[in-house]
C-alpha positions in Angstrom: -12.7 -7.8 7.8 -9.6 -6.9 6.2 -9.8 -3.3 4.9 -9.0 -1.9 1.3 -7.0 1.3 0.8 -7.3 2.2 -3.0 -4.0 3.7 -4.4 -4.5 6.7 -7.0 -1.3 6.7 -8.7 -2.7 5.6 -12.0 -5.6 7.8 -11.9 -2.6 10.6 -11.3 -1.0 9.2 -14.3 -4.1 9.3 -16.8 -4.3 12.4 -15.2 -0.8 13.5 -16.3 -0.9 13.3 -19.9 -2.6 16.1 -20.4 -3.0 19.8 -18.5 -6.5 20.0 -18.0 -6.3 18.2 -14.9 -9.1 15.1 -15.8 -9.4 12.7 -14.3 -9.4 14.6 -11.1 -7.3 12.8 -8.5 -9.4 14.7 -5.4 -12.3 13.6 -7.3 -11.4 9.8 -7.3 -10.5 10.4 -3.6 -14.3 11.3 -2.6 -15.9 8.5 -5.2 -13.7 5.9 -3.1 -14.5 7.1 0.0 -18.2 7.8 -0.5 -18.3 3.6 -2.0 -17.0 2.8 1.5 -13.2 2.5 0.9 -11.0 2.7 4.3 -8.5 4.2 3.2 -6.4 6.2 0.4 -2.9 5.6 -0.8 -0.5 7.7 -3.0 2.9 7.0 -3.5 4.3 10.2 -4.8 7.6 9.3 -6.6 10.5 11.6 -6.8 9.9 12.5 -10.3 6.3 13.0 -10.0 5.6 11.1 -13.0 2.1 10.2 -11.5 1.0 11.6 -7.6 2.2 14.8 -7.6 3.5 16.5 -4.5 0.5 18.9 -4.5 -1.5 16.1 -5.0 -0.9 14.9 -1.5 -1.4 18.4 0.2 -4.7 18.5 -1.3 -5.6 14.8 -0.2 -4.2 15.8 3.2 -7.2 17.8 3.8 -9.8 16.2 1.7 -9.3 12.2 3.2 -8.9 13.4 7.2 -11.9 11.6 7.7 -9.8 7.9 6.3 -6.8 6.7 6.9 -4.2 8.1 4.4 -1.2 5.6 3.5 1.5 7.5 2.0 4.0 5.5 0.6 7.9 6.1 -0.2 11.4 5.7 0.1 12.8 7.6 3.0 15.9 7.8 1.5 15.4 9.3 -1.8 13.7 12.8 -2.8 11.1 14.3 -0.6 9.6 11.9 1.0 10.4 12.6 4.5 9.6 16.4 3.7 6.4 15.2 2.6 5.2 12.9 6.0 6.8 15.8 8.4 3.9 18.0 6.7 1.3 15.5 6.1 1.7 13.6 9.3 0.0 10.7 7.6 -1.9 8.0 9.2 0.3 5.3 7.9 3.6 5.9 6.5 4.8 2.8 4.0 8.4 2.4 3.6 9.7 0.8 0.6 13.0 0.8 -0.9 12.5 1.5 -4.1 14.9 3.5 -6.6 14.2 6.6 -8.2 13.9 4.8 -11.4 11.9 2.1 -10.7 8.9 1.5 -12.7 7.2 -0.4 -9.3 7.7 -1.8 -6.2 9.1 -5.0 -6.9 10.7 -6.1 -3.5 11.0 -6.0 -0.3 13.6 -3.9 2.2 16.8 -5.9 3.2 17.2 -5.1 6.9 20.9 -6.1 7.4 21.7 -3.4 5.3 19.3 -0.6 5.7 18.0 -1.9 9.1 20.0 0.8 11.1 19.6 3.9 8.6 15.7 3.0 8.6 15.4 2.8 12.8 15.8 6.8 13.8 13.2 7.6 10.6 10.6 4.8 12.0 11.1 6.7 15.8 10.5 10.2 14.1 7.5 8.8 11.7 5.8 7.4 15.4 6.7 10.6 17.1 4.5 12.5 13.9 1.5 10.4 15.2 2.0 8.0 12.3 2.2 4.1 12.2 4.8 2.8 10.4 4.9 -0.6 8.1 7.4 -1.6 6.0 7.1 -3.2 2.5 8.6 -6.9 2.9 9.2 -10.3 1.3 7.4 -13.1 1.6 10.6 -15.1 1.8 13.0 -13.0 4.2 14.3 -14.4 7.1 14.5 -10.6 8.7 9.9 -10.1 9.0 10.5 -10.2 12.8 13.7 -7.7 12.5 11.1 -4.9 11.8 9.8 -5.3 14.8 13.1 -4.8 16.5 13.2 -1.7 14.2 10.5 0.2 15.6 7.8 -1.1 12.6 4.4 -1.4 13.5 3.7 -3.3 10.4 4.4 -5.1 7.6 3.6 -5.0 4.1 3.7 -8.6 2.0 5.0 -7.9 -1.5 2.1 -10.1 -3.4 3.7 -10.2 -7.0 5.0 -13.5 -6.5 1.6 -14.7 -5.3 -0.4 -13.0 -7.7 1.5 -14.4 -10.6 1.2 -17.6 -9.4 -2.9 -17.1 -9.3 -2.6 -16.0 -12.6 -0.4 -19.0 -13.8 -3.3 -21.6 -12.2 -1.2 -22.8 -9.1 -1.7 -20.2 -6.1 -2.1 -23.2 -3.3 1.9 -23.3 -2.2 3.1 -20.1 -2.3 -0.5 -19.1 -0.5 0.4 -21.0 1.9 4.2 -19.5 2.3 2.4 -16.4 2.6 0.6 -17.4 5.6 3.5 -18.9 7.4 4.8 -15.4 6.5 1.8 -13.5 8.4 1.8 -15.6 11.1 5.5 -14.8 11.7 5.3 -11.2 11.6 2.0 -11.7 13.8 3.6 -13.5 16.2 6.4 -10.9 16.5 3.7 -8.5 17.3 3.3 -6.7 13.3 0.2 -6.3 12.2 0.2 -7.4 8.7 -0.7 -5.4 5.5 -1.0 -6.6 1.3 -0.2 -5.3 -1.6 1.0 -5.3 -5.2 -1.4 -7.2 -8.8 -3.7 -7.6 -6.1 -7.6 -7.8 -8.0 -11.2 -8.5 -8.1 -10.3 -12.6 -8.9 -7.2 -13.4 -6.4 -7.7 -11.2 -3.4 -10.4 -13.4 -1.8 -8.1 -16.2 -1.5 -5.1 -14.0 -0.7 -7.0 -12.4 2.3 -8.3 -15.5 3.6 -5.0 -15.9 5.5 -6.0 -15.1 9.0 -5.5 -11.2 10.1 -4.7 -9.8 6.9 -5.5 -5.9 8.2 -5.0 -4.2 5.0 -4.4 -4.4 1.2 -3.4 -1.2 -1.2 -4.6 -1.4 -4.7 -4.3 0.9 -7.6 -3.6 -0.8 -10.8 -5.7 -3.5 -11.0 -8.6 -1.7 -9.5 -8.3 1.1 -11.9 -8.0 -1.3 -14.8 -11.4 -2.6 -13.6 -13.3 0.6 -12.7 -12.7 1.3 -16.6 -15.7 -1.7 -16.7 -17.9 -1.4 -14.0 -17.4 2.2 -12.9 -15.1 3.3 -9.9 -17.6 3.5 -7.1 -18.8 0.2 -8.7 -15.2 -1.6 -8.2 -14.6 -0.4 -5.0 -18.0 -2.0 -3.6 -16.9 -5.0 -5.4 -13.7 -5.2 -3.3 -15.5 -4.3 0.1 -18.0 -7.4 -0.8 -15.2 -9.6 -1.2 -13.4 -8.2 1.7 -16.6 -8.3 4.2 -15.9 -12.3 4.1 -12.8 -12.2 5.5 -12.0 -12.5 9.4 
């Protein structure tokens, strides 16, 4: 079964536009959880326009019994202050900027390979596995291996767009050449990114999917059918995977 970590960021960000701290973000934290949910994910940005850094101090204690995916760029603000704290179960890398809006692709390892190598070592020597946000279409999947990753994370944009435009079949099936390269390197291989309640069946029947993160869409959706609701709705699509 592949497992569903549910990010909080846009629960942070409803959360943000006013100071009486609802929705609570801790509170969202135990709803997923009690609904089943594997894991919880926060990316706290450098501006803290969403997950604040408190946010994930507080998390830190309330999600020991889950994995906790904290995601970031290494290189920019406080992340690595952050995971040297926290000492996270997973730590994902991506490379976003400070001003991006999203993650919207994937590391290029010829040019950040060596800066990212001594961060993955120290990451591993916190007790935390390491995966690294990625293409699709690189060439460099099995170069995060030789990095020190543990993991990979497929960028699904292009593949949920395609879904969405009625012709998911080829690119699906890019992704699972993808997966089975970084499997056959010896990653394990996470998901995320417009994954939702109508595409990630298909997506996760690629064979060995561990993992998929997802905040938007399933925030979106627990606006409908409640948050505990949504997340069992996930875990019941999920449950038919291998």
């Amino acid at each position: 079964m592949t497992h569903l970590s549910v990010n909080l960021n846009k629960v942070a960000l409803l959360r943000n536009q006013r100071t009486i701290g609802i929705p609570s973000v801790s509170k969202a934290a135990r709803i997923c959880m009690d609904a089943g949910a594997y894991g919880i994910t926060v990316h706290p940005r450098p501006d803290e326009r969403h997950i604040r850094f408190s946010d994930v101090y507080e998390l830190s204690d309330l999600v020991s019994s889950v994995e906790f995916n904290i995601e970031g760029n290494p290189f920019e603000g406080s992340y690595l202050e952050i995971v040297r704290k926290v000492k996270p179960t997973q730590c994902t890398l991506v490379p976003d900027s400070p001003d991006a809006v999203t993650s919207d692709h994937g590391w290029t390892l010829q040019k950040d390979g060596a800066r990212l190598r001594p961060l993955i070592a120290e990451m591993k020597d916190l007790g935390s596995r390491v995966s690294l946000f990625m293409d699709y279409d690189s060439d460099e999947i099995s170069g995060a291996k030789e990095i020190g990753a543990d993991r990979i994370e497929l960028h699904t944009e292009p593949y949920a767009t395609a879904f969405r435009e009625g012709d998911p079949e080829p690119i699906w099936k890019e992704y699972g050449e993808a997966a089975r390269a970084a499997q056959g390197s010896g990653l394990g291989v996470n998901a995320g990114h417009d994954l939702n309640l109508e595409n990630v069946g298909k997506f996760c029947s690629i064979p060995g999917v561990l993992e998929v993160s997802i905040g938007h869409a399933l925030t979106g959706e627990a606006l409908e059918m409640g948050l505990a609701n949504t997340v069992k709705a996930y875990l019941g699509i999920l449950s038919q995977t291998d």
